[in-house]
C-alpha positions as CSV (number, residue, x, y, z in Angstrom):
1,X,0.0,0.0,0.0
2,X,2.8,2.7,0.5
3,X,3.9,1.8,-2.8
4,X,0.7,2.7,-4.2
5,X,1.1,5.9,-2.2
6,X,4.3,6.5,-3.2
7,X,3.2,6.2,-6.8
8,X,0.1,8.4,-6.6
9,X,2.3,11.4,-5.0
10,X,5.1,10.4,-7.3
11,X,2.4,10.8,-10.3
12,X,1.2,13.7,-8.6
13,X,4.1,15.7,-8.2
14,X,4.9,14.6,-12.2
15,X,1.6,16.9,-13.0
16,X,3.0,19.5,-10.6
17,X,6.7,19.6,-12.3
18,X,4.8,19.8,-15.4
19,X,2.3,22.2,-14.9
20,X,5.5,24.5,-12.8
21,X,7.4,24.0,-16.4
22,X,4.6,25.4,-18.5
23,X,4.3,28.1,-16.0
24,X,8.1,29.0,-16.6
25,X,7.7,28.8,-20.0
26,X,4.9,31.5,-19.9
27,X,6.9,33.7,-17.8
28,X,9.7,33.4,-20.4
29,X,7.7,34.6,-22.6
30,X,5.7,37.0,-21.0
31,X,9.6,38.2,-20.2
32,X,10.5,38.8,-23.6
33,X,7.2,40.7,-24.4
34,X,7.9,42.9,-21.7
35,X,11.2,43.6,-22.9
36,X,10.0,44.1,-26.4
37,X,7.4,46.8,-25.3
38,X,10.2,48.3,-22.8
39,X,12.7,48.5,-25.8
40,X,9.7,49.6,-28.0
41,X,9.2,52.3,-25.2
42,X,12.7,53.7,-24.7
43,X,12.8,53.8,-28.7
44,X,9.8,55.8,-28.9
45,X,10.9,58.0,-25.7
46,X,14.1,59.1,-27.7
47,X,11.8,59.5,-30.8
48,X,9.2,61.7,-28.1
49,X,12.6,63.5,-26.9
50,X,13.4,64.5,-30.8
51,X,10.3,65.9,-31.6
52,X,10.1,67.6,-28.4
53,X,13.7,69.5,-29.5
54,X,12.6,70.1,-33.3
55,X,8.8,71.9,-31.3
56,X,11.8,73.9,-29.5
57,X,14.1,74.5,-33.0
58,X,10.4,75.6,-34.3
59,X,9.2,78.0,-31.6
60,X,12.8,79.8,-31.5
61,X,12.2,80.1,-35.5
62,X,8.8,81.3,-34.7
63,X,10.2,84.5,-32.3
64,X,12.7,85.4,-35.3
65,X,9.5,85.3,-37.4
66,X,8.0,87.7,-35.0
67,X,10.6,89.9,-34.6
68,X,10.8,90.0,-38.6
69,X,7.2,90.5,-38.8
70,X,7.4,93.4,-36.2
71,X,10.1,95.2,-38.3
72,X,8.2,94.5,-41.6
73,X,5.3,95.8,-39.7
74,X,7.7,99.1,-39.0
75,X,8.8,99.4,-42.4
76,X,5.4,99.2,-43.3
77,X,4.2,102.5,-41.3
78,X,7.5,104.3,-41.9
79,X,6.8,104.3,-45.6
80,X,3.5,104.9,-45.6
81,X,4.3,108.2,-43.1
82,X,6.8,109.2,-46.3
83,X,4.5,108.8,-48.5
84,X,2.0,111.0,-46.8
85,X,4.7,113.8,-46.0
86,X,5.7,113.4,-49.5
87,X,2.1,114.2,-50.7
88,X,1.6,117.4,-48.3
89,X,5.0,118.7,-49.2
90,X,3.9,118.1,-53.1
91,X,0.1,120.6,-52.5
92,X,0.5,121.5,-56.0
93,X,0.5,118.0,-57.3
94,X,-2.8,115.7,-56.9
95,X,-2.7,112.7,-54.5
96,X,-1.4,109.8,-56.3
97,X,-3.1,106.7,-54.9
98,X,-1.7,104.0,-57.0
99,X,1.7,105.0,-54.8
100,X,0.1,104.3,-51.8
101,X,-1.3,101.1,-53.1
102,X,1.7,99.6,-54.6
103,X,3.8,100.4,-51.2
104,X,1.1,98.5,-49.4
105,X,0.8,95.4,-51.3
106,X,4.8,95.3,-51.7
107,X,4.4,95.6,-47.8
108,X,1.7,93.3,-47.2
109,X,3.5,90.3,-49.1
110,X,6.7,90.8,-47.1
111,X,4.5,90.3,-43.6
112,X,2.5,87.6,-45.7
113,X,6.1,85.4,-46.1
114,X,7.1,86.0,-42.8
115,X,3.7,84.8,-41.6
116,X,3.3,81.5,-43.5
117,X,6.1,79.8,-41.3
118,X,4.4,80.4,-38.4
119,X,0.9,79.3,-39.4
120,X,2.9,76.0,-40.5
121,X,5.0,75.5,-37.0
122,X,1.3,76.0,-35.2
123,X,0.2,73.6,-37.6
124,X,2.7,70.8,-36.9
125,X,2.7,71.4,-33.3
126,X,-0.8,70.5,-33.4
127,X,-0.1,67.9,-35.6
128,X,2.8,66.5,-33.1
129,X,0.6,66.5,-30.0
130,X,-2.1,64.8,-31.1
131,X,0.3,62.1,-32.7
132,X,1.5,61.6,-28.8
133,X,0.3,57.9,-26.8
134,X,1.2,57.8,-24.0
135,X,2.8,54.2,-23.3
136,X,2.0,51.9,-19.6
137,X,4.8,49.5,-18.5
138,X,2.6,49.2,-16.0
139,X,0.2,47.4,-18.0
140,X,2.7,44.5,-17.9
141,X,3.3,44.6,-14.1
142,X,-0.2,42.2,-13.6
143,X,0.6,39.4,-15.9
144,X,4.1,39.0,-14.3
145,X,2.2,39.3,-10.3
146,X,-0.2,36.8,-11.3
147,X,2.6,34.4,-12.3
148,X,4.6,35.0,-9.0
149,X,1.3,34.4,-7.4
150,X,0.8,31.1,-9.1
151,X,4.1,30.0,-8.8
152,X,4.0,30.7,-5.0
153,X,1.2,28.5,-4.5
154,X,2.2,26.0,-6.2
155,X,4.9,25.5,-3.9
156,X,3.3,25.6,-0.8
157,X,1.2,22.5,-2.3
C-alpha cells in the first residue's frame, strides 16, 4: 500500500513539475514581451525626446519670425508716413493713390512670407501633439504578479 502511495504522490508531483514547467515557459515569454514593449518604449521615448527639441528649434524660429514681422510691420508704417509727407509737401500735385497702393501690397507680401512659417509650426505642433500615446509599463506589471502568485502557490502545495 505505500507503494501505491508512493506512486500516486510520485504521479502527482509529475503533473506539478509539469504544470511549474509550462508556468516557466509562460513567464519566459511574457519576459520577452515585456522587454519588447520596454525597448519599443525607450525607442519611442528618444523619438518623443526629438520631436520635443525640433517643437523647440520651431518655436525659436517662430520669435525670429515675429521679430521680422514686427520690423516688416515698422517698415510698413514708416513708408506709408513718407508717403503722406511726400504728398503734403507736393500741394501743387494731386494725391497719387496708385503709390500708396503699390507700397502696401509690396508691404503686405513681405508680412504675408514672414507669416506662412508660423501658421505652419502652429500647424505641426498641433499635428505633433495629437500624434502623442502615452505608453503603460505598468500594463505588464499584472501578468508577471499573477505568475509570481501562481508560482507561489504551487509551492506551498
Amino acid at each position: 500500500m505505500d507503494s501505491e502511495r508512493l506512486a500516486a504522490i510520485q504521479h502527482e508531483l509529475d503533473g506539478k513539475e509539469a504544470v511549474v514547467a509550462s508556468l516557466e515557459e509562460t513567464n519566459a515569454a511574457l519576459q520577452g514581451r515585456y522587454n519588447a514593449c520596454l525597448q519599443q518604449h525607450n525607442m519611442l521615448q528618444g523619438d518623443c525626446e526629438q520631436r520635443r527639441k525640433a517643437i523647440t528649434d520651431l518655436e525659436h524660429q517662430r520669435a525670429a519670425d515675429k521679430t521680422a514681422l514686427y520690423a516688416a510691420r515698422s517698415r510698413y508704417k514708416e513708408q506709408m508716413k513718407r508717403l503722406i509727407d511726400q504728398q503734403r509737401q507736393q500741394k501743387a500735385r494731386q494725391f497719387d493713390p496708385s503709390l500708396l497702393v503699390a507700397a502696401s501690397a509690396a508691404v503686405q507680401a513681405d508680412i504675408l512670407s514672414v507669416e506662412a512659417p508660423y501658421k505652419e509650426i502652429v500647424e505641426q505642433r498641433a499635428r505633433f501633439d495629437h500624434s502623442l500615446q502615452p505608453i503603460s509599463l505598468e500594463a505588464m506589471e499584472p501578468k508577471s504578479q499573477t505568475l509570481a502568485i501562481i508560482l507561489r502557490h504551487l509551492q506551498k502545495i
